[in-house]
C-alpha positions as CSV (number, residue, x, y, z in Angstrom):
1,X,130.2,140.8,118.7
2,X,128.4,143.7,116.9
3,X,125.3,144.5,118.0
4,X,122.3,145.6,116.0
5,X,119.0,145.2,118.5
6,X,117.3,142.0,115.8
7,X,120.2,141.0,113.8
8,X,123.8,141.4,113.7
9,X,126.3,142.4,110.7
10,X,130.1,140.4,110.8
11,X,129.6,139.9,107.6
12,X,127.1,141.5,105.0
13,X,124.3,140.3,104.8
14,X,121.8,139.7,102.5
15,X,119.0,140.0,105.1
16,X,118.4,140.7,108.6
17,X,119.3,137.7,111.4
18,X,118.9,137.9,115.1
19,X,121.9,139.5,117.6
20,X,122.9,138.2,120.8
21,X,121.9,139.1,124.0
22,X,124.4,137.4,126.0
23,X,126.5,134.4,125.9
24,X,124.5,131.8,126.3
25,X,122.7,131.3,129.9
26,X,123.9,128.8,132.0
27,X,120.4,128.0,133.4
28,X,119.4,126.6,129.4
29,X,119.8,122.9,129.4
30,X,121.5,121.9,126.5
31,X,119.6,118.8,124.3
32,X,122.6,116.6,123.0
33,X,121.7,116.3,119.6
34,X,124.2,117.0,117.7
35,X,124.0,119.5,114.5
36,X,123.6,117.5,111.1
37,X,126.1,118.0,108.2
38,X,124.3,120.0,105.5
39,X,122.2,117.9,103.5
40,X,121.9,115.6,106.3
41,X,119.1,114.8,108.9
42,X,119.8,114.2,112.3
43,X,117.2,113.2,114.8
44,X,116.9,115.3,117.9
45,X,113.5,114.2,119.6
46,X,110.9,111.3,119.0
47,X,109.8,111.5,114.9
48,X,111.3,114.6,114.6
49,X,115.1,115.4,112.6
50,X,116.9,118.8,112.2
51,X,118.6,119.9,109.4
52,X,120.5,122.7,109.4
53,X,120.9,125.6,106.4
54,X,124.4,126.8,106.0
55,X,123.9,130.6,105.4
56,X,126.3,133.3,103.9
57,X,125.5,135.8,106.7
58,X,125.2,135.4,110.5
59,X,124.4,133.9,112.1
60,X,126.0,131.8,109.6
61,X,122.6,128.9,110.1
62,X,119.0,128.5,109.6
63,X,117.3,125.4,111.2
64,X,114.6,123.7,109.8
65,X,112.5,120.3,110.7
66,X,111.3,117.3,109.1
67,X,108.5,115.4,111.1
68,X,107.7,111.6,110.5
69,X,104.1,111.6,109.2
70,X,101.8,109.5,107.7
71,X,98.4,109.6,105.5
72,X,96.2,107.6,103.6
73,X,98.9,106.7,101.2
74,X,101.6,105.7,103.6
75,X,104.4,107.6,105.4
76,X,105.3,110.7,104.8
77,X,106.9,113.7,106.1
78,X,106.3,116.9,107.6
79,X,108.7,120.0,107.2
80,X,108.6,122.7,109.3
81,X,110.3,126.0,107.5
82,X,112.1,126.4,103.6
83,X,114.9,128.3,104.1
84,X,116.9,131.3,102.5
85,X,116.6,131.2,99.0
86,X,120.2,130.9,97.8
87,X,122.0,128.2,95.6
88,X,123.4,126.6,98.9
89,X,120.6,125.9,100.1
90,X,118.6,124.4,97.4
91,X,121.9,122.1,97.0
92,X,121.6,121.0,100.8
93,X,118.0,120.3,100.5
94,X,118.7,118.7,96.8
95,X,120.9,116.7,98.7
96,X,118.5,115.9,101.5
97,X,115.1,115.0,98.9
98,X,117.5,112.5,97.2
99,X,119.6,111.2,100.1
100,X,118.2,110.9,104.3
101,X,114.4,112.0,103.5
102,X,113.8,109.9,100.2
103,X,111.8,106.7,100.7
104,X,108.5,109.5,102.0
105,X,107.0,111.8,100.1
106,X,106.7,115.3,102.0
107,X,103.1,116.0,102.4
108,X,103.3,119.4,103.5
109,X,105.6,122.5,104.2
110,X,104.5,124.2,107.7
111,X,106.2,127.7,107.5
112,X,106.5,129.9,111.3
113,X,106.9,133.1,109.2
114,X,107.0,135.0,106.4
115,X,110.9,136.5,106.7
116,X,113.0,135.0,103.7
117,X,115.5,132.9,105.7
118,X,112.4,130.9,106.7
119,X,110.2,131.4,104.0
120,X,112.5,131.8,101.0
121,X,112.3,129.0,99.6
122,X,109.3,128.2,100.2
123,X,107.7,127.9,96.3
124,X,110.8,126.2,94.8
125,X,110.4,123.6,97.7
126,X,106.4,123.1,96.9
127,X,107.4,123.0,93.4
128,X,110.2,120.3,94.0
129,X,108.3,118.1,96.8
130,X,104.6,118.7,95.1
131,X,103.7,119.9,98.6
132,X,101.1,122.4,100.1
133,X,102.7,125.3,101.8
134,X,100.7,126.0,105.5
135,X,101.1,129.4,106.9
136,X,99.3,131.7,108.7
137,X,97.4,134.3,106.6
138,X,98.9,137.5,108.4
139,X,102.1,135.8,107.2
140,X,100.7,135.1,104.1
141,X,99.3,138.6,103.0
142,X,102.5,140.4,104.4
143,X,104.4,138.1,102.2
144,X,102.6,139.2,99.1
145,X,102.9,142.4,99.9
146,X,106.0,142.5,100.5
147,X,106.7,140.9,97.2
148,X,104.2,142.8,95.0
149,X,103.8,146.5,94.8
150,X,101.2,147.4,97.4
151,X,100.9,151.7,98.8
152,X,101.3,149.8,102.4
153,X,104.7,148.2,101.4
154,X,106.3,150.5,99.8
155,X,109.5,151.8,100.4
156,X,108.2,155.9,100.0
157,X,106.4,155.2,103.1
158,X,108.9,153.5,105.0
159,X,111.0,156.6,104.3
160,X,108.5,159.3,104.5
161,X,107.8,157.4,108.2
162,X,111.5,156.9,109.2
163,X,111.6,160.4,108.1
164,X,108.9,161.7,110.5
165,X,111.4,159.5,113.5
166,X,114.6,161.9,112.0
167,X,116.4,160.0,109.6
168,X,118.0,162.7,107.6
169,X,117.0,163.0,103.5
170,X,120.6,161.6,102.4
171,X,119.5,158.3,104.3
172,X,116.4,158.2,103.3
173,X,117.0,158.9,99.7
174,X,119.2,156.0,99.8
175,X,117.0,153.8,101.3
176,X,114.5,154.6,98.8
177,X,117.2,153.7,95.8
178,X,117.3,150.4,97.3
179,X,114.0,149.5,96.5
180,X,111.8,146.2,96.4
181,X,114.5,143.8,98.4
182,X,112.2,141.6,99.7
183,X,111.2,140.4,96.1
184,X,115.1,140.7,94.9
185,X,116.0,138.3,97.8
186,X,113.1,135.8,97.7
187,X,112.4,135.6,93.9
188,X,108.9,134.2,94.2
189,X,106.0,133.4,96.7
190,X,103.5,130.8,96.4
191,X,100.0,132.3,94.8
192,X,97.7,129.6,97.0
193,X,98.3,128.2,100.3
194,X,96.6,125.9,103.2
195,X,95.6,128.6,106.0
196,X,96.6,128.0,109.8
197,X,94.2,129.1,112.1
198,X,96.2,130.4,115.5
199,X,95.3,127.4,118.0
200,X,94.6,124.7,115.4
201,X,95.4,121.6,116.1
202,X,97.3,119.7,113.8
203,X,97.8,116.2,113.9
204,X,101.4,114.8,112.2
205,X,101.8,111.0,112.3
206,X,100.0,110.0,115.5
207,X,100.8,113.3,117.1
208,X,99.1,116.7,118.1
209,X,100.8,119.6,117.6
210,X,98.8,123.0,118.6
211,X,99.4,126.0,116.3
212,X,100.9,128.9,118.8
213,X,100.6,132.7,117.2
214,X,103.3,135.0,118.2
215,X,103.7,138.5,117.7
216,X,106.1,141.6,117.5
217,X,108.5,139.8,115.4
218,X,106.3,139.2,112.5
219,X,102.7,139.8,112.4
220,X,101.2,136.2,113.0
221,X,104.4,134.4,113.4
222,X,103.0,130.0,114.3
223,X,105.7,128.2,116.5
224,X,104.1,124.4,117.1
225,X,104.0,122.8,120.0
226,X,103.2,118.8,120.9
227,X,102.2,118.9,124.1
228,X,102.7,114.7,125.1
229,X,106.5,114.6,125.0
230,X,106.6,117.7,125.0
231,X,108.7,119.7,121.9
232,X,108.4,123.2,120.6
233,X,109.2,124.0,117.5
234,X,110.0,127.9,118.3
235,X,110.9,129.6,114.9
236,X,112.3,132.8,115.6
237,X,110.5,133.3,118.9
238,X,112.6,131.9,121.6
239,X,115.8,131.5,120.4
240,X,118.5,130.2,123.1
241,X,121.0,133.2,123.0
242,X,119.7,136.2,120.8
243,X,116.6,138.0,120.6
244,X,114.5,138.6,117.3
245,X,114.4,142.0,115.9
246,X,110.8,143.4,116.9
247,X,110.0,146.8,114.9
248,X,107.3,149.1,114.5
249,X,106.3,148.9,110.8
250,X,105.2,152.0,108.5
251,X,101.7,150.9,108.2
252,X,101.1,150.5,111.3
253,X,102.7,153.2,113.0
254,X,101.9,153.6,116.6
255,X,102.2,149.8,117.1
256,X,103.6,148.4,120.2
257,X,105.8,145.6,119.0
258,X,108.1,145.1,121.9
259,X,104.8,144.9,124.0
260,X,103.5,142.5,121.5
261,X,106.5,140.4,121.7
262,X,106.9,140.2,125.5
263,X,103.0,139.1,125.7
264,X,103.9,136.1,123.2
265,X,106.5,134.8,125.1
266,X,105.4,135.1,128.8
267,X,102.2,132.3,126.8
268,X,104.9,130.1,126.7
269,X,105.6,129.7,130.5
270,X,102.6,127.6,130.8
271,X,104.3,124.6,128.7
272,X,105.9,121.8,130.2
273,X,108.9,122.1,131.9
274,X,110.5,119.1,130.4
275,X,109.6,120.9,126.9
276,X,112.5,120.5,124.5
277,X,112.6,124.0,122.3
278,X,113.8,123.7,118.7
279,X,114.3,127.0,117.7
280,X,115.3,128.5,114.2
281,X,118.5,129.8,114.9
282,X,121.1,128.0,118.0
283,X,120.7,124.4,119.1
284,X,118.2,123.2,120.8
285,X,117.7,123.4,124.6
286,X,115.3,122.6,127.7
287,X,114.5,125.7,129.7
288,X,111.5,128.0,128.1
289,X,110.8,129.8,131.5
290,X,114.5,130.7,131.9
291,X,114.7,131.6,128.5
292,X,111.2,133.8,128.8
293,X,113.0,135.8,132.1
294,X,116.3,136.5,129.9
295,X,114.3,138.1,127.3
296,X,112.0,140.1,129.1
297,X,116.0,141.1,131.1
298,X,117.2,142.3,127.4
299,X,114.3,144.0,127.0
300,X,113.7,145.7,130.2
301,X,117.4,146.9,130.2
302,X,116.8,148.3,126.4
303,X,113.7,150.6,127.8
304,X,115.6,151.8,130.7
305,X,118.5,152.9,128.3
306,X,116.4,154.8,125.8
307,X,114.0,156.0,128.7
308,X,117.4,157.4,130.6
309,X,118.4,158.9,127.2
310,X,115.3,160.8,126.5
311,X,115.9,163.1,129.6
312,X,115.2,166.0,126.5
313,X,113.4,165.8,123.6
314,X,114.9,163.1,121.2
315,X,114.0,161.3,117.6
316,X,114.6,157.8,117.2
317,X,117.0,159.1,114.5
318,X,119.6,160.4,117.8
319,X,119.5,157.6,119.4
320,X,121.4,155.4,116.9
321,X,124.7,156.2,117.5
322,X,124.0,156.0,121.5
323,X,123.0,152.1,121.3
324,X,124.5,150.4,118.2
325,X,128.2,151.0,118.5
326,X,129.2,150.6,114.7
327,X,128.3,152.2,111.3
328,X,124.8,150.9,110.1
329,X,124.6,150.8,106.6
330,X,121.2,152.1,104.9
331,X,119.4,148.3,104.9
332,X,120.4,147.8,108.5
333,X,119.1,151.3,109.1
334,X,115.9,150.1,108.6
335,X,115.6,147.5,111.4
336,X,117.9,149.5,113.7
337,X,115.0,152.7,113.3
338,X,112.1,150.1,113.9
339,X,113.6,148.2,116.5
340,X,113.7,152.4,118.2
341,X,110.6,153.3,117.2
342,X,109.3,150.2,118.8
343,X,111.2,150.8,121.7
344,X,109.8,154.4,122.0
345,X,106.5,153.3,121.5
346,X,106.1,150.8,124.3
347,X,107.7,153.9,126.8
348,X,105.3,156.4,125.3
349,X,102.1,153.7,125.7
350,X,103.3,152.7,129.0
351,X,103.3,156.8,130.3
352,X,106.8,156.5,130.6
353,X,108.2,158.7,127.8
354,X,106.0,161.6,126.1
355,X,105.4,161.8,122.2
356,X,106.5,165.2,121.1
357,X,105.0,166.0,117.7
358,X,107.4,169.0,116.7
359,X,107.2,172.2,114.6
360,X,109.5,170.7,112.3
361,X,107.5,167.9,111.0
362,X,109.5,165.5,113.2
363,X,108.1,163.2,116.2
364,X,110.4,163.4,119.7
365,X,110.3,161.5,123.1
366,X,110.9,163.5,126.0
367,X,110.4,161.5,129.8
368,X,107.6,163.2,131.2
């Protein structure tokens, strides 16, 4: 399999998805649930069902949730994530509205994060169900601006930065003919939303689920966790057999987002052990601290490679070719520099790699 540290390319794609780690670990306990046709709900825990989002690109699926709920007016439901906006999956969920969820109104459309294969879809869905979208507001206010045309999104400073990490001007002048994708690929975002406070709890039927921020992956990514019978709904953040792509963003330069990322997960050892994960991408599974240990693996193995390769001064730019083992196009360029940058960044934090500022305008890592 092709691997592209945060998502991974057999087929193009329209946007980034996950890459594997490994095959998948032996310790994860499998949940028999089986996957639902599309357009189909199947349940997979107590008041919660999965339906799963056929997806031109690989990983080929995005799962998403619908919880049993219930208000002043009756029973409802819950949904947990949109979807990639593409005909597909408005069919399967067109399909789903008038087939195994009709009989409920959906009340309200919780979203982990803002990344268009879980967010996507996410105004045509409030338009079609009459729902409130909930989010986070880092999720939120990337989203926007993402979408609209904001100096801190822009794609001359995601080029003039990938620039300063050596990414020559032939690359970066195609990157910059690209454009706006994230408003190409998602077509619209919802202008008001219902704000998630990190550690809220919300309560869905006669359940409490607890709000969970994560980091590194997005910027206030929400995973939701009921703690009596005890399910996590993970999003993107502990997935059973690939790792999210965690980069270092233009505006905020000098972030640690593998560091970020590692901190997020290691919060989730403290859950039950019995705790069945849903996650976003993969099937669902019992396991989190085994998971938690795999990841941090990946990731430890990741720094000791660039570390070992930065045994003389070198941009994030060099390094390409020395840990993805195909052609990356210019799109998949721009997570493959983040996800180094990030990399670099943790080493260089951690006293383990020196930054370099150098004469030519262009920032190295060198081990110390």
């Amino acid at each position: 399999m092709s691997r592209v540290s945060g998502y991974h390319s057999r087929t193009s794609v329209s946007w980034p998805t996950p890459t594997a780690v490994s095959a998948h670990d032996p310790v994860l306990d499998p949940h028999p649930a089986t996957a639902p046709q599309p357009g189909r709900l199947a349940p997979v825990v107590r008041g919660v069902h999965w339906l799963r989002m056929p997806v031109a690109f690989a990983p080929g699926h995005v799962n998403v949730w619908a919880i049993e709920d219930h208000d002043e007016h009756g029973p409802c439901w819950t949904l947990v994530d949109a979807g990639f906006p593409d005909d597909a999956t408005r069919a399967n969920w067109l399909q789903a509205l008038s087939g195994d969820l009709a009989g409920r109104r959906v009340r309200r459309i919780l979203i982990t994060h803002c990344h268009p294969d879980h967010f996507g879809l996410g105004d045509w869905l409030a338009e079609q169900t009459g729902a409130r979208i909930w989010m986070s507001l880092g999720e939120y206010l990337t989203a926007q601006a993402w979408f609209g045309d904001t100096p801190a999104s822009g794609i001359d400073l995601m080029a003039d930065f990938f620039r300063q990490h050596g990414l020559p001007p032939a690359q970066t002048e195609a990157m910059q003919l690209e454009g706006r994708r994230y408003r190409r690929t998602v077509g619209s975002v919802p202008v008001a939303m219902r704000r998630i406070l990190p550690g809220e709890v919300i309560t869905i039927g006669d359940d409490a689920w607890e709000a969970l921020v994560g980091h590194g992956h997005s910027p206030e990514h929400l995973s939701f966790y009921r703690a009596h019978d005890p399910v996590l709904i993970a999003g993107d953040m502990l997935l059973p057999t690939i790792s999210p792509n965690t980069p270092t963003l233009p505006f905020e330069p000098e972030t640690d987002a593998v560091g970020q990322y590692l901190d997020s997960i290691e919060r989730f050892r403290s859950l039950a052990a019995a705790t069945v994960v849903l996650p976003a991408h993969g099937d669902p599974y019992r396991g989190v601290v085994a998971r938690v240990d795999a990841l941090r693996l990946h990731h430890d193995k990741r720094l000791a490679q660039i570390a070992a390769l930065c045994d003389e001064p070198r941009h994030a730019f060099e390094l390409l070719p020395r840990l993805f083992k195909r052609e990356l196009d210019s799109f998949q360029t721009r997570f493959a520099m983040g996800e180094v940058i990030a990399h670099l960044n943790h080493l260089w934090q951690a006293g383990q790699l020196r930054r370099l500022p150098g004469q030519d305008g262009v920032i190295r890592f060198t081990q110390p």
